[in-house]
C-alpha positions as CSV (number, residue, x, y, z in Angstrom):
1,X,1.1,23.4,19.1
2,X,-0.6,20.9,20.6
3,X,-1.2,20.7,24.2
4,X,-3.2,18.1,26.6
5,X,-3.3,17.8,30.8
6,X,-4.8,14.6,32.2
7,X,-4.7,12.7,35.2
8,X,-2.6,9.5,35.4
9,X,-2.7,7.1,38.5
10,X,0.5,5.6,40.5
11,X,-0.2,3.3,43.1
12,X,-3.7,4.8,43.1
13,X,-2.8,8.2,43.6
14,X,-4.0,11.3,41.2
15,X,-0.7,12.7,38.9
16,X,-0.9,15.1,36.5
17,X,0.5,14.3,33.0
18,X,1.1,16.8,30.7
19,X,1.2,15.7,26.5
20,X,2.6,18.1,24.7
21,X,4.0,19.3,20.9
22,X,8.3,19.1,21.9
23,X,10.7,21.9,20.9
24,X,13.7,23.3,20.6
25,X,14.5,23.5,24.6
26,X,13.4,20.2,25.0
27,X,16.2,18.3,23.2
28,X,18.7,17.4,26.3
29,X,15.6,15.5,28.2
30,X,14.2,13.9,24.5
31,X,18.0,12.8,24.3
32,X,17.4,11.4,28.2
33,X,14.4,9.3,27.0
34,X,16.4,7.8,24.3
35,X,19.0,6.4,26.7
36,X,16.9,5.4,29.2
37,X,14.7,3.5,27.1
38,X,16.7,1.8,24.4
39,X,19.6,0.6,26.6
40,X,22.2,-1.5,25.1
41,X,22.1,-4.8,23.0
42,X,19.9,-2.1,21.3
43,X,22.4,0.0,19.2
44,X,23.2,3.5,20.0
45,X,23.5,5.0,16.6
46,X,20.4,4.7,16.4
47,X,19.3,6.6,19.6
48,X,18.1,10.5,19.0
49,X,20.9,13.6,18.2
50,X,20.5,16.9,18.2
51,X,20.8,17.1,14.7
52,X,17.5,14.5,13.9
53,X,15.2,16.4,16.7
54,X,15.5,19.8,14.9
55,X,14.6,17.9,12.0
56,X,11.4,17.1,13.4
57,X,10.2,19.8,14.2
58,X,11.0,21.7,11.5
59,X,9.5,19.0,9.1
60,X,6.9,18.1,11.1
61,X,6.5,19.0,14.7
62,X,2.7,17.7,14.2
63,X,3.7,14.3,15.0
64,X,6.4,15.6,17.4
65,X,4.9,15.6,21.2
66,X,6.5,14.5,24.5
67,X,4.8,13.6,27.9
68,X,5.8,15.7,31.0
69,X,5.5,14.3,34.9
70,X,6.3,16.9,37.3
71,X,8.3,19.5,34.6
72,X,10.6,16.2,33.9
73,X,10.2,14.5,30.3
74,X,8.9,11.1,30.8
75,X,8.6,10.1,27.0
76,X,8.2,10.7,24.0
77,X,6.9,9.6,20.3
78,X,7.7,10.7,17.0
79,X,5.6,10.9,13.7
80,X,5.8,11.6,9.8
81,X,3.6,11.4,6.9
82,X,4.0,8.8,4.6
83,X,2.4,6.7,2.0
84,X,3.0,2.3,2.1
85,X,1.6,0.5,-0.9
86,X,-0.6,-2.3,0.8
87,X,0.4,-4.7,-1.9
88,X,4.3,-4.2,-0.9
89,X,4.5,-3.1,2.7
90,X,7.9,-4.6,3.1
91,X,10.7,-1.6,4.0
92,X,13.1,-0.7,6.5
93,X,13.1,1.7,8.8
94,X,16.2,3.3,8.1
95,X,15.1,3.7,4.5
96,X,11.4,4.9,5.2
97,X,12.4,7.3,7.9
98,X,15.7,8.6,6.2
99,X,17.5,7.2,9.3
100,X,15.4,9.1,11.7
101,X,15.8,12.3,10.2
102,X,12.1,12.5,8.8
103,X,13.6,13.9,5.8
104,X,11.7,11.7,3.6
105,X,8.2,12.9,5.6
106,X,5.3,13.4,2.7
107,X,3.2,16.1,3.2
108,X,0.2,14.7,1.2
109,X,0.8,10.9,2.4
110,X,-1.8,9.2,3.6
111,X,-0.6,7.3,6.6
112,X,0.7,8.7,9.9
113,X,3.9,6.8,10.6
114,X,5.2,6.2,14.0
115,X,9.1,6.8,13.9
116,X,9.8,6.4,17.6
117,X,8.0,5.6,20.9
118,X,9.8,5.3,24.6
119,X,9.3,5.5,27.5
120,X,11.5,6.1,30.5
121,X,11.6,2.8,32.8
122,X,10.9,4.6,36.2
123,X,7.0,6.3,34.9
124,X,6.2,3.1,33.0
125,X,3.7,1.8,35.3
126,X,1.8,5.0,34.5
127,X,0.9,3.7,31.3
128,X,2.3,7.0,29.7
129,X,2.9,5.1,26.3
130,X,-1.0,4.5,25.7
131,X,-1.0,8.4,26.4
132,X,1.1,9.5,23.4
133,X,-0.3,6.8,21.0
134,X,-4.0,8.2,21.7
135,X,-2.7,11.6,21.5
136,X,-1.5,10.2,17.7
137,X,-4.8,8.6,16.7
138,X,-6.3,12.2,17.5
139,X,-4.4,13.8,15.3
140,X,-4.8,11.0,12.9
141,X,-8.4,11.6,13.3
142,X,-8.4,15.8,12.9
143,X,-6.1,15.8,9.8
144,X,-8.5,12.9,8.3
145,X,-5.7,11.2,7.8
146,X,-6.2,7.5,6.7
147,X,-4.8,5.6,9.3
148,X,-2.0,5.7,11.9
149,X,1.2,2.5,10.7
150,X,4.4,1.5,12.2
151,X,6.7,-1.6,12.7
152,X,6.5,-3.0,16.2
153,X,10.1,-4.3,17.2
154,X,9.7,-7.4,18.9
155,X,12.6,-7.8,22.1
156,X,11.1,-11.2,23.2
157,X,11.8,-12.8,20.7
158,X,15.9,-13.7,20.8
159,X,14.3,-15.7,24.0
160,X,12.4,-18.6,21.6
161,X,14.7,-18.6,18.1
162,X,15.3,-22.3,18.8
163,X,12.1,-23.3,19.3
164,X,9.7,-20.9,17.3
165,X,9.8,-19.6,13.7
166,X,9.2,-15.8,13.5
167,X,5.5,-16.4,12.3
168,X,4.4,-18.9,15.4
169,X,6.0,-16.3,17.8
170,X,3.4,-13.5,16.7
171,X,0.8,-16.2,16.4
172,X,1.5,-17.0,20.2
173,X,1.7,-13.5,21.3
174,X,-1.8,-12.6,19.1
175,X,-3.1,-15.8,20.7
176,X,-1.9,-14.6,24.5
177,X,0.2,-17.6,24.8
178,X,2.9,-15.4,24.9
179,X,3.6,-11.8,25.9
180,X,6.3,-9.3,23.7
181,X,6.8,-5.9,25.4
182,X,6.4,-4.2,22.4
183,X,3.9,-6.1,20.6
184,X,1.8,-6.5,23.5
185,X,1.9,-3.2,24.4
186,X,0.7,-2.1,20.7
187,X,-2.2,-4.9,20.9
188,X,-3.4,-3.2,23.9
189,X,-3.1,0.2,22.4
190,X,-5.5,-1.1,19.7
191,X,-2.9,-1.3,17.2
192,X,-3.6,-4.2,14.5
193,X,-1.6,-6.6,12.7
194,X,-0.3,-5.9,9.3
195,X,2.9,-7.9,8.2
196,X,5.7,-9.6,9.7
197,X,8.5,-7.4,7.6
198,X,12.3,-9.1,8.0
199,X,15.3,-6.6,7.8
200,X,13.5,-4.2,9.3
201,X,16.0,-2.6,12.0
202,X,19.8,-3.5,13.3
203,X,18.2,-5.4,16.4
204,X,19.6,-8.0,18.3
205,X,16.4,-8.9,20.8
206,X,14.2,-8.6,17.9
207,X,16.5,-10.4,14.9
208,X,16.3,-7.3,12.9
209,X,12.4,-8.8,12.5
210,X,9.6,-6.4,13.0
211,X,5.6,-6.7,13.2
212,X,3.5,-3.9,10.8
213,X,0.8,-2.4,12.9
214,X,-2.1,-0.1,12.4
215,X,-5.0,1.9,13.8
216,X,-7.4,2.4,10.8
217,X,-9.1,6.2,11.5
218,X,-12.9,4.9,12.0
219,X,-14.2,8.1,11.0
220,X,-13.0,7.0,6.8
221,X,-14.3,4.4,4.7
């Protein structure tokens, strides 16, 4: 089980955050998250069940933690072992992730892969997000695992189809020139760019596009 308390800041004030391994009695606020996060165009099939959450923690409740703010659940991430041939990154998320299930988590893979990140609207300005990923890159970093991967969705982009290709969007939001709330967010998490991977996920804002991103553990050469 894992199990952190630090101190978060809202409007300047002191408030304790709590990151935490999620279980069992947690599903009805992990379920919460979902729907308060991923609100529609983004489709609901894909939001958490039941069903999926007691997969993860029975496969691998490692890379299963949730952030508490005042005994409410303010986020959550999910994880699975994996291993993505550099020379053909290219998958989909459904197909990597066995829909969300996990069922297809490696024990001996080689890369921590990020299945899931959200945050609930209301504690964003706490920066609870950076929270969960550096409570990932630890774990990353005690399991000597190789490196922490994922595909960024990237919701800004439905905004500039007409006038940008895929490709000059991330070059824009890499160069600062433009911001994506996901991709930016990653950036500032210390997440770097991999691959632009197409097909990736049934999204509207993000035209099913999604950015490959990785924290390399600095600890293995």
């Amino acid at each position: 089980m894992y199990k952190k308390q630090q101190y978060v800041f809202n409007d300047g004030r002191p408030v304790m955050a709590t990151i935490r391994t999620y279980t069992e009695k947690d599903f009805p606020g992990l379920i919460g998250v979902q729907r308060e996060s991923f609100p529609p165009p983004f489709p609901p099939d894909l939001l958490w069940n039941e069903q999926q959450l007691q997969s993860h923690i029975t496969l691998y409740p490692e890379g299963a933690i949730c952030v508490e703010i005042g005994g409410e659940i303010a986020g959550s991430m999910t994880a699975m072992l994996t291993t993505i041939d550099p020379e053909h990154p290219a998958h989909t998320w459904e197909q990597l992730t066995g829909s969300g299930s996990i069922n297809t988590h490696d024990p001996h893979g080689t890369s921590l892969y990020v299945v899931d990140i959200g945050i609930k609207p209301k504690f964003r300005q706490l920066k609870l997000g950076k929270l969960l990923m550096e409570a990932m890159y630890e774990r990353v970093v005690a399991d000597g695992i190789e490196r922490l991967i994922g595909g960024g969705r990237m919701p800004g982009y439905h905004r500039y189809t007409e006038q940008l290709t895929v490709e000059q969007y991330v070059d824009q939001v890499l160069a600062g020139e433009l911001r994506d709330p996901v991709i930016s967010f990653l950036l500032s998490c210390g997440r770097m760019p991999v691959s632009i991977i197409p097909g990736y996920l049934a999204d509207e804002e993000s035209l099913d596009y999604a950015l490959l991103m990785e924290w390399n553990n600095p600890f293995i050469r």
